[in-house]
C-alpha positions in Angstrom: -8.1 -11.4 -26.9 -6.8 -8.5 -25.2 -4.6 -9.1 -22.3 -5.1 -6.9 -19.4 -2.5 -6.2 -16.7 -3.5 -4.8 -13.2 -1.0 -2.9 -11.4 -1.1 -3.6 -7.6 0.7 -1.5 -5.1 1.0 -3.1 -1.7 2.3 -1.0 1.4 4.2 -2.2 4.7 5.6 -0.4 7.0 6.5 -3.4 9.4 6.8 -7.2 10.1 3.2 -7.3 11.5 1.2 -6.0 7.9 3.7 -8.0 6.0 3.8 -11.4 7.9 -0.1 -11.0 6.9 0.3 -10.3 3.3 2.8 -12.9 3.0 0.0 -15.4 1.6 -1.6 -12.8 -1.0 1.9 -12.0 -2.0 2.9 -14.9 -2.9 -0.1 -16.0 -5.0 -0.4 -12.4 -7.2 3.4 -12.9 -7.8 2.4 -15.8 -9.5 -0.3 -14.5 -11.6 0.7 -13.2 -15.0 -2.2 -10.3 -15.2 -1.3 -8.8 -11.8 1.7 -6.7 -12.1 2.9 -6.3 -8.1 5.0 -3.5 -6.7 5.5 -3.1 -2.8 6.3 0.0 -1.5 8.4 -0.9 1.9 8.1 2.3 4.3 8.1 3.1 8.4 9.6 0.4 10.6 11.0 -1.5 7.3 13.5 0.9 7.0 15.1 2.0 9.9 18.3 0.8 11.4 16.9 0.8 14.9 14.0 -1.7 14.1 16.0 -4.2 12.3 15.5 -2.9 8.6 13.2 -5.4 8.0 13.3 -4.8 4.7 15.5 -7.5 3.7 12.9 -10.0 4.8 10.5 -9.0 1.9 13.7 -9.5 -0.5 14.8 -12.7 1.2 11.3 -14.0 0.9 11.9 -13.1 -2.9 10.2 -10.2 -3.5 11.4 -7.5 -5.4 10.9 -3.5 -3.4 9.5 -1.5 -6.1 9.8 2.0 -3.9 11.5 2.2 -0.5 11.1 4.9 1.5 13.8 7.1 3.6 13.8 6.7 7.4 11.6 9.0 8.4 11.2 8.1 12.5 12.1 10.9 14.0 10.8 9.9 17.6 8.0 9.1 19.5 6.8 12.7 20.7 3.3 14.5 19.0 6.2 16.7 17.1 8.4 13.7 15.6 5.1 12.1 14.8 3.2 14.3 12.7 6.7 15.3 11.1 7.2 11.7 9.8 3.6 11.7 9.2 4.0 14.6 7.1 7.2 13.7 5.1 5.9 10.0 5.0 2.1 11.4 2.7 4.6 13.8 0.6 6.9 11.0 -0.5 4.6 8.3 -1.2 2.3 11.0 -2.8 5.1 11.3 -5.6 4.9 7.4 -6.0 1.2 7.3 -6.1 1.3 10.2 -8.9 4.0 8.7 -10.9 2.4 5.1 -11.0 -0.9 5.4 -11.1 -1.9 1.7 -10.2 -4.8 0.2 -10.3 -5.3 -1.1 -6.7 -3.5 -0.5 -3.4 -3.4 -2.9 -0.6 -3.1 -1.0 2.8 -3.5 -2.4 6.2 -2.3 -1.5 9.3 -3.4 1.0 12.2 -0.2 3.0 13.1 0.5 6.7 11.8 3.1 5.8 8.7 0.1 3.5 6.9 -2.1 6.0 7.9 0.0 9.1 6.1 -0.1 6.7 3.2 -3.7 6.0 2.7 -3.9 9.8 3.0 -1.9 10.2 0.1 -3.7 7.3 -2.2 -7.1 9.3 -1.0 -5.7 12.6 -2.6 -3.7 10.8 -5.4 -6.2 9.3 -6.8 -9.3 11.8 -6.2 -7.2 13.9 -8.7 -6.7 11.5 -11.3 -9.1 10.4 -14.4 -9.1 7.0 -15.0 -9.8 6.1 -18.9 -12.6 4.3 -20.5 -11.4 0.6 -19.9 -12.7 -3.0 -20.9 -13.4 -5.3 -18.3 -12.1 -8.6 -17.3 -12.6 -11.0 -14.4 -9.3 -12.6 -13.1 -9.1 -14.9 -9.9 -6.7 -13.8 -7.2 -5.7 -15.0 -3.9 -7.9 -18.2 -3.7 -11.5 -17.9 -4.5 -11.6 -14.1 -4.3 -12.3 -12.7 -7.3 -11.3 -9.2 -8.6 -12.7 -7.0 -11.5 -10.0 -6.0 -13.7 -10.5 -3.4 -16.0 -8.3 -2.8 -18.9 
């Protein structure tokens, strides 16, 4: 039987998106075919928002990719800077892991920048001929794996 592992990317940029995929976290952690990696980014980071990102670690999660601070205010300029520097950095990630399926949720301008990112990321990339396999996650949702 061949054994297929899914690699999930899941990005947060704050309490709010995490506090919600706390549940789904905690159930593909303990799944053997999903292999999870959360990319902490925006609010998660910064000093002067608490640097939630311990909280994901506490909770017992491990931070695959953190990104840099990259808040640089709250004007149109400082926006669409972090905006910018927020797509270029995760863009490396996206090209470097190639995973299988990304989680994104969230409506402020950092997951925004990211979903950008996965658009271009994976427009460019071929995925191989792959076998199929149906694996249950997160209750009675099931996802199509292919391997």
């Amino acid at each position: 039987m061949v054994r297929c592992i899914m690699r999930i990317a899941v990005l947060t940029s704050s309490r709010a998106d995490y506090s919600i995929y706390l549940p789904l976290l905690k159930k593909l952690k303990n799944e053997p075919q999903f292999e999870l990696q959360i990319i902490a980014f925006g609010t998660h980071v910064s000093g002067d928002y608490g640097m939630t990102k311990t909280a994901i670690t506490q909770d017992g999660f491990n931070i695959a990719h953190a990104l840099p601070e990259f808040i640089y205010g709250d004007q149109p300029k400082d926006i669409v800077k972090s905006m910018g520097m927020t797509t270029i950095e995760i863009g490396k990630i996206f090209e470097m892991e190639r995973y299988d399926l990304i989680f994104a949720l969230g409506d402020r301008f950092e997951m925004f920048a990211a979903v950008s990112a996965a658009t271009a990321v994976w427009r460019r990339q071929r995925r191989r001929p792959r076998q199929s396999l149906w694996a249950a996650a997160a209750g009675a949702a099931r996802v199509k794996v292919e391997c």
